[in-house]
PLY file of the C-alpha trace (Angstrom):
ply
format ascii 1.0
element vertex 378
property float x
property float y
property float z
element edge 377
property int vertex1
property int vertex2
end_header
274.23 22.74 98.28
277.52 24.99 98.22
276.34 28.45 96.61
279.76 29.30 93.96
279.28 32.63 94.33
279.86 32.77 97.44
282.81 30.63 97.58
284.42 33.11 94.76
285.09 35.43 98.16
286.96 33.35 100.15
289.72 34.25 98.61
291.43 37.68 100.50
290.35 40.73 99.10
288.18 39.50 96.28
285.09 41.58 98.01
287.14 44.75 98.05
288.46 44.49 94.30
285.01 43.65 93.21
283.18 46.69 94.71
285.83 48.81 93.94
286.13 47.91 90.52
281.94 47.92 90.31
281.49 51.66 91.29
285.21 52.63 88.74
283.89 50.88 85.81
280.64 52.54 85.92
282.04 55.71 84.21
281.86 53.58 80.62
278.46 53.25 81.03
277.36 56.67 82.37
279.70 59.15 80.20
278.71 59.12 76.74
275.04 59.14 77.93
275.67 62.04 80.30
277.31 63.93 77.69
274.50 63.77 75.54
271.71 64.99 77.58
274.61 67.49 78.77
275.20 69.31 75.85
271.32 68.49 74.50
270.40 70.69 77.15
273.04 73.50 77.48
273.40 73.63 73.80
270.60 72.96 72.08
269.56 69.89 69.29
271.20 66.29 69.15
273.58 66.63 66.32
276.67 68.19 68.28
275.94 66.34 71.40
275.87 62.94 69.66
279.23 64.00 67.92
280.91 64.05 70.95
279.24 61.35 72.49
280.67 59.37 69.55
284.22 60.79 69.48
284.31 59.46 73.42
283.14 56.30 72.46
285.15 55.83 69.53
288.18 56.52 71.94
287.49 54.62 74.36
287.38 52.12 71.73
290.80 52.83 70.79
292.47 54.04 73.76
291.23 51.13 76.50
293.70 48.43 74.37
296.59 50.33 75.03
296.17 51.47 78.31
295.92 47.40 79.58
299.03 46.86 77.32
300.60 49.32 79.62
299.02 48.12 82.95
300.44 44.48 81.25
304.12 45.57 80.83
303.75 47.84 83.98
301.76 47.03 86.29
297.95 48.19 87.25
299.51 50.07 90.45
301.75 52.59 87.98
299.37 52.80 84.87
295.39 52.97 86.62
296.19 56.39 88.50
298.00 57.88 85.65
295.19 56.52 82.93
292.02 57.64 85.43
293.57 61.08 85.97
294.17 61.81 82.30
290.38 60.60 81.19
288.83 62.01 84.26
290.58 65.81 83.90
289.77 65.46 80.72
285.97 64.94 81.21
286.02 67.47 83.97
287.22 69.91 80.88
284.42 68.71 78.56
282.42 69.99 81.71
284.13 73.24 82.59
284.30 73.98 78.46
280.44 73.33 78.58
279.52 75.80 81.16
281.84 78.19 79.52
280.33 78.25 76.10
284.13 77.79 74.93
284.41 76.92 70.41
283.22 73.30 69.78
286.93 71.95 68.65
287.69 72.08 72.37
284.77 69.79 73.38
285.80 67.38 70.67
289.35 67.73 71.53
288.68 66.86 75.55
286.02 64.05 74.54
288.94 61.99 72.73
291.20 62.71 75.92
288.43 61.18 78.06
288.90 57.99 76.01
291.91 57.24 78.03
289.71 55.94 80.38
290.96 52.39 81.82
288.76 49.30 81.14
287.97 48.32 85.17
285.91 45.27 83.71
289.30 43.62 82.24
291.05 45.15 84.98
288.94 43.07 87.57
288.75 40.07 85.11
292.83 40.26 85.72
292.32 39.64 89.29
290.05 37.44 89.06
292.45 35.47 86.67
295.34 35.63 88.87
293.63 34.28 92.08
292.06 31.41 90.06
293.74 30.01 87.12
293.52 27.37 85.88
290.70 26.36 88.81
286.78 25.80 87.72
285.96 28.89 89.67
287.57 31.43 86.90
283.85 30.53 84.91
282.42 31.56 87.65
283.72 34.24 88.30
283.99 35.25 84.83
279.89 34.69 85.23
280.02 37.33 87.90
281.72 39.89 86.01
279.69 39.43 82.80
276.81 40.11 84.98
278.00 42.99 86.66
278.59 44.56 83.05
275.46 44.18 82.46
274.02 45.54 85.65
276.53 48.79 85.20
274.84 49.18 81.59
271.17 48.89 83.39
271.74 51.14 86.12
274.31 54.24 84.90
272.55 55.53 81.68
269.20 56.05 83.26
271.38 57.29 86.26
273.25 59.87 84.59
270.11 60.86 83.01
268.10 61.24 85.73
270.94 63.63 87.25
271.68 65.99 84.10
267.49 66.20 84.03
266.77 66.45 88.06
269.88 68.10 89.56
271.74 70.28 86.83
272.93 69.23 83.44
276.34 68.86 84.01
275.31 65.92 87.06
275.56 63.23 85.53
279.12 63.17 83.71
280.01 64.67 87.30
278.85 62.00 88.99
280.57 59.51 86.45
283.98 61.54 87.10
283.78 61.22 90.88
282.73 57.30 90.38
285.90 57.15 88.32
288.16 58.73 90.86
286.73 57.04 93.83
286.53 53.57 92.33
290.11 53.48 90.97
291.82 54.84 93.83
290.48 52.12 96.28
290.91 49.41 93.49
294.53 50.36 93.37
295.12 50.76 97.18
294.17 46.93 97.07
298.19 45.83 96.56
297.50 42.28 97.70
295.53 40.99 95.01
297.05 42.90 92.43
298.08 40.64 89.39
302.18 41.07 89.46
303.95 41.83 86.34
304.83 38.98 84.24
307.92 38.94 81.99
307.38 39.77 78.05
309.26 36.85 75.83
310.98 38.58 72.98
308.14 36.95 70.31
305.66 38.59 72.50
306.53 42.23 71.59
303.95 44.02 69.33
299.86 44.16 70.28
298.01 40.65 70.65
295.34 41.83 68.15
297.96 40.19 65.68
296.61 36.95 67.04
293.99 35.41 64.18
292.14 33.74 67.38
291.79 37.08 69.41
290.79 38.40 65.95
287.84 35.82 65.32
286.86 35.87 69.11
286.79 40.16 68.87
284.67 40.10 65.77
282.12 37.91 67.46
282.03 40.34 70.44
281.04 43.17 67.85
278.40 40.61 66.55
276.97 39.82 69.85
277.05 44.40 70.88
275.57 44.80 67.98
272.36 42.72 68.75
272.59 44.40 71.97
272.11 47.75 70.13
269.56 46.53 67.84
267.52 44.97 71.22
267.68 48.60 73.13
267.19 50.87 70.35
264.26 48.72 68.78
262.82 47.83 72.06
262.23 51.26 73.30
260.50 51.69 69.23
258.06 48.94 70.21
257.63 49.41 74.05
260.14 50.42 76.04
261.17 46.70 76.81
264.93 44.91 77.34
266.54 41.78 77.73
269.61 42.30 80.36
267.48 40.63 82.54
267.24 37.13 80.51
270.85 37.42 79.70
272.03 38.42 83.76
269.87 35.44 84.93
271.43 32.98 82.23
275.09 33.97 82.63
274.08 33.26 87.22
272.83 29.80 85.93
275.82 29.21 83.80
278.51 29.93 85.64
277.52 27.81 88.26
277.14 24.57 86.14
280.75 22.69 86.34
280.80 21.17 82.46
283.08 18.94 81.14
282.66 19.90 77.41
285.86 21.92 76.27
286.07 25.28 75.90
285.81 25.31 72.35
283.02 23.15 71.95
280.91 25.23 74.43
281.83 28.37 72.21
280.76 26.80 69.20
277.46 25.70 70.92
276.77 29.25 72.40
277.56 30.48 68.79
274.86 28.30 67.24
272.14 29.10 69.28
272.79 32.91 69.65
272.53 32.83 65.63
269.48 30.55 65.87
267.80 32.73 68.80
267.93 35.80 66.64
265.44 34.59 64.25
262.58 34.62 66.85
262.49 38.51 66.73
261.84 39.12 63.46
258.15 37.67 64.01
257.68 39.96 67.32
254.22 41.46 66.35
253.28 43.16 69.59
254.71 43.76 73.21
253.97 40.29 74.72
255.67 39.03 71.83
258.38 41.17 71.54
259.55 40.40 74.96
259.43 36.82 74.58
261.52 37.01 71.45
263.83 39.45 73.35
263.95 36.78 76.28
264.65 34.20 74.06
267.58 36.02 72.23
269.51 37.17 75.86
269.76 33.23 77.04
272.49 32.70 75.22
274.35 35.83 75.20
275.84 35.85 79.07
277.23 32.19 78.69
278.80 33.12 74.97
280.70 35.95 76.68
281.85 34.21 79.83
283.13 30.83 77.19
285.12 33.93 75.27
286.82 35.68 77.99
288.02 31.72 78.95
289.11 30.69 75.59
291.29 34.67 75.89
292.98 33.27 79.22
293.78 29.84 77.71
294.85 31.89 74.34
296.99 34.77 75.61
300.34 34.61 77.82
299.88 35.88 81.23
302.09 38.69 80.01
299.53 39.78 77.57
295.62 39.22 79.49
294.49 42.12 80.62
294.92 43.47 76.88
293.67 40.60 75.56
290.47 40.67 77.74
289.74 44.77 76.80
289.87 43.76 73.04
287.17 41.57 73.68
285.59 43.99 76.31
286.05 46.93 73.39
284.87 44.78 70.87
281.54 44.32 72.27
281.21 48.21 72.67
282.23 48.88 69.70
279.63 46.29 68.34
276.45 48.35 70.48
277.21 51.29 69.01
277.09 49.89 65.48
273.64 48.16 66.73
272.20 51.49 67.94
273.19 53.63 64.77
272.05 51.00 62.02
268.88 50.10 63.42
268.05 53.24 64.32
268.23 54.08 60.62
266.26 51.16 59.76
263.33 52.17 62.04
263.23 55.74 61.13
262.96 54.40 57.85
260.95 51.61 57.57
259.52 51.03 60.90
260.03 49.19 64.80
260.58 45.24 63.17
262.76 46.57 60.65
265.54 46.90 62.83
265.67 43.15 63.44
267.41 42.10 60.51
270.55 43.84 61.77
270.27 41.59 64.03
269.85 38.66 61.98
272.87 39.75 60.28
274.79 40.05 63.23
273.65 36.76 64.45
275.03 35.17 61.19
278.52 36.57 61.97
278.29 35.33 65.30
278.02 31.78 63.66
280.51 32.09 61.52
283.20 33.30 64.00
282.57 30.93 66.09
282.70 27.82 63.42
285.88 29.58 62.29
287.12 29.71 65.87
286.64 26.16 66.83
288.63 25.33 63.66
291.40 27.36 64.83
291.23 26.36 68.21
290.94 22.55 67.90
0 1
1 2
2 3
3 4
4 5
5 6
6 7
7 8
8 9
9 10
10 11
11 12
12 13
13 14
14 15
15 16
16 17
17 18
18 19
19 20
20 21
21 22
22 23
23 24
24 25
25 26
26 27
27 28
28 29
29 30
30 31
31 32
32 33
33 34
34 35
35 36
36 37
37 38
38 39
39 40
40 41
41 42
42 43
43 44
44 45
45 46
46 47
47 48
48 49
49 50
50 51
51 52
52 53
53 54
54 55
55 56
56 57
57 58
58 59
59 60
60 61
61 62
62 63
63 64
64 65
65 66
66 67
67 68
68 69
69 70
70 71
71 72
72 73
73 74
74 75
75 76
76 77
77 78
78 79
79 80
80 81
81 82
82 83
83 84
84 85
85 86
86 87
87 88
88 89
89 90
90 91
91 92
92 93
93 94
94 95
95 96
96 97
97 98
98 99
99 100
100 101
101 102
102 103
103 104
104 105
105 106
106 107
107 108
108 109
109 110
110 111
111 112
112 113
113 114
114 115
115 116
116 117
117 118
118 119
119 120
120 121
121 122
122 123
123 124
124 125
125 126
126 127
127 128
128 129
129 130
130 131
131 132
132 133
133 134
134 135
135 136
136 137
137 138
138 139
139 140
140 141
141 142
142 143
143 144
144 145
145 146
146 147
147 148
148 149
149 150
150 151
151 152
152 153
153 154
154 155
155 156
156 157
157 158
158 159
159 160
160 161
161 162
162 163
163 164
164 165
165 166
166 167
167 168
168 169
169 170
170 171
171 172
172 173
173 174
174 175
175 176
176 177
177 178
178 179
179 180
180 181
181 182
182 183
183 184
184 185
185 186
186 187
187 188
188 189
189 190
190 191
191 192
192 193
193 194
194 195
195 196
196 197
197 198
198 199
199 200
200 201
201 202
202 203
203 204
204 205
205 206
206 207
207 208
208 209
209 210
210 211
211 212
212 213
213 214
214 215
215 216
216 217
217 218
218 219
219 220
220 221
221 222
222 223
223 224
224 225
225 226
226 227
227 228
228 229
229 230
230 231
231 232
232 233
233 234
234 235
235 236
236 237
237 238
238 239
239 240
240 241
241 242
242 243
243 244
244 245
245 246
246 247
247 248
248 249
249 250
250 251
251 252
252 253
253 254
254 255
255 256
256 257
257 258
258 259
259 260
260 261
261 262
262 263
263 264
264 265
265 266
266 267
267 268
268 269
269 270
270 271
271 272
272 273
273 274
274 275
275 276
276 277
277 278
278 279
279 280
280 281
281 282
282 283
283 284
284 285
285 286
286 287
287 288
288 289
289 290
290 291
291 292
292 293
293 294
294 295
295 296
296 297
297 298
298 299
299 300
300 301
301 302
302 303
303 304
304 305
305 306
306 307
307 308
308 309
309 310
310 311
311 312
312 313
313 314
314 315
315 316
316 317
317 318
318 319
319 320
320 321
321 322
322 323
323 324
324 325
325 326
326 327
327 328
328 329
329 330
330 331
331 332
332 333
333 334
334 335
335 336
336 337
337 338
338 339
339 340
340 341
341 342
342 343
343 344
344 345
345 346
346 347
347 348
348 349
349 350
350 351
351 352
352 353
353 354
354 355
355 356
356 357
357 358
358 359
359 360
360 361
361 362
362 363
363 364
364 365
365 366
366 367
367 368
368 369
369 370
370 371
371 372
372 373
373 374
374 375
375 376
376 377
């Protein structure tokens, strides 16, 4: 039997975008992290490093959209280089400002700058797009990538901790930095499976967020982050356990599968049972059954991402996918961090299982957007 995956790299240069856009899109995963145990350590208590870990995230958040507007209307070539170099020398001053005990405002200041990081995941998704649309490989591939997300957000954080803790405390945002300038400058050496520019029609001007479909489909990617946040931050309450690995293994099985359901039938099936799967983890009472409830919840999350970054290429002009795709991609960070910060109130207040009915409510709004988002699409 034919193994997809490794039929995705017969096309030219789809193993040298891949790893190059694997080690530059580690950065997003590494940074905020990094910063924290940074400044924890050189500065003393949590509330001024998680201030500026938070004023990079929220950044990114806003930044990422418009830099893959520009790499849309210009090109990745022109836009990646200029993008990486403003984020990266802008983390390197977080760094220098650090070491120099310079006034907080600056640290704040340079943290927003380093928001103008690119989004390599969307950026790779592009590629992807171009080699293969319209073909049944782009799930696949679109498989891949969601897994490699998820592998970045297993690996870096523990990574950039491990440096800041073990080497010196600036290490780890260091390391990010050199990931980012490495990775970027070999994905954008790759010229011949760069997506080319396509023309803007004049009722294309203005940011696709006005789009009610990219809308729904964002606000289910902040659903699905935030059960993401709720899983790590009330995992490690309970026992230190997480569900990537579910999730990885379930978006590998589904990409391969060649369905003939539409798109927007599939969504509205992986919206269903991510609400439904949700439920289980409210009656975790101990490890064993936390992590079957957490195992239970990640099978559907993978295949629910890789259906939404489809519907966004069958939604979106060419002109406008790479934006289209970081929405998505910034939607579902944005969603983690609102995990993280609301059940970690809930458990400092009322205990490990409390956190779990953020998730339930999250899980809810996952239904709904994606009932609302069949309607719309059909």
């Amino acid at each position: 039997m034919a193994n997809p995956y490794r039929e995705l790299f017969n096309a030219p240069g789809a193993r040298a975008f891949v790893l190059a856009g694997m080690i530059a899109r580690m950065p997003i995963s590494m940074t905020g992290i990094g910063l924290i145990t940074m400044l924890s350590q050189l500065q003393g208590g949590y509330g001024l490093a998680g201030a500026v870990a938070a004023t990079f995230a929220l950044a990114t958040a806003v930044c990422a959209p418009q830099v893959s507007r520009m790499v849309d209307r210009y090109g990745q070539g022109r836009v990646l280089p200029v993008s990486a170099l403003i984020g990266g020398g802008a983390l390197l001053m977080v760094l220098l400002c650090t070491r120099l005990q310079a006034p907080h405002w600056t640290l704040f200041v340079f943290a927003a700058l380093a928001g103008c990081m690119p989004s390599m995941s969307a950026m790779t998704r592009a590629r992807w797009t171009e080699v293969y649309r319209g073909q049944p490989q782009l799930q696949t591939a679109y498989a891949l990538e969601s897994v490699l997300d998820e592998v970045c957000f297993i690996i870096g954080p523990p990574l950039s901790v491990g440096l800041c803790v073990v080497a010196f405390p600036e290490a780890g945002p260091l390391a990010a930095l050199l990931m980012l300038a490495v990775g970027v400058t070999a994905f954008v050496l790759q010229r011949g499976t760069e997506p080319p520019v396509h023309p803007h029609e004049a009722h294309e001007r203005g940011s696709i967020i006005r789009s009610g479909a990219i809308r729904l489909l964002m606000l289910l990617m902040v659903a699905l982050g935030t059960i993401v946040g709720v899983v790590d931050v009330v995992s490690v309450a309970f026992a230190q356990q997480e569900g990537q690995p579910a999730s990885c293994l379930a978006g590998l099985a589904f990409g391969a599968l060649k369905l003939d359901i539409p798109l927007p039938r599939l969504f509205l099936y992986g919206g269903v049972a991510t609400a439904v799967t949700t439920l289980p983890l409210l009656l975790a009472g101990d490890i064993f059954g936390l992590s079957m409830a957490v195992f239970v919840a990640g099978l559907f999350f993978s295949p629910t991402l890789i259906v939404a970054m489809a519907l966004v290429e069958n939604i979106v002009s060419p002109s406008k996918l790479t934006e289209g795709l970081t929405w998505l991609v910034t939607g579902l960070s944005i969603g983690v961090a609102i995990g993280a910060a609301s059940s970690g109130w809930l458990v400092d207040a009322f205990g490990a299982r409390s956190g779990f009915w953020v998730s339930i409510g999250a899980g809810a709004v996952v239904l709904g957007a994606a009932v609302q988002s069949y309607r719309r699409l059909l």
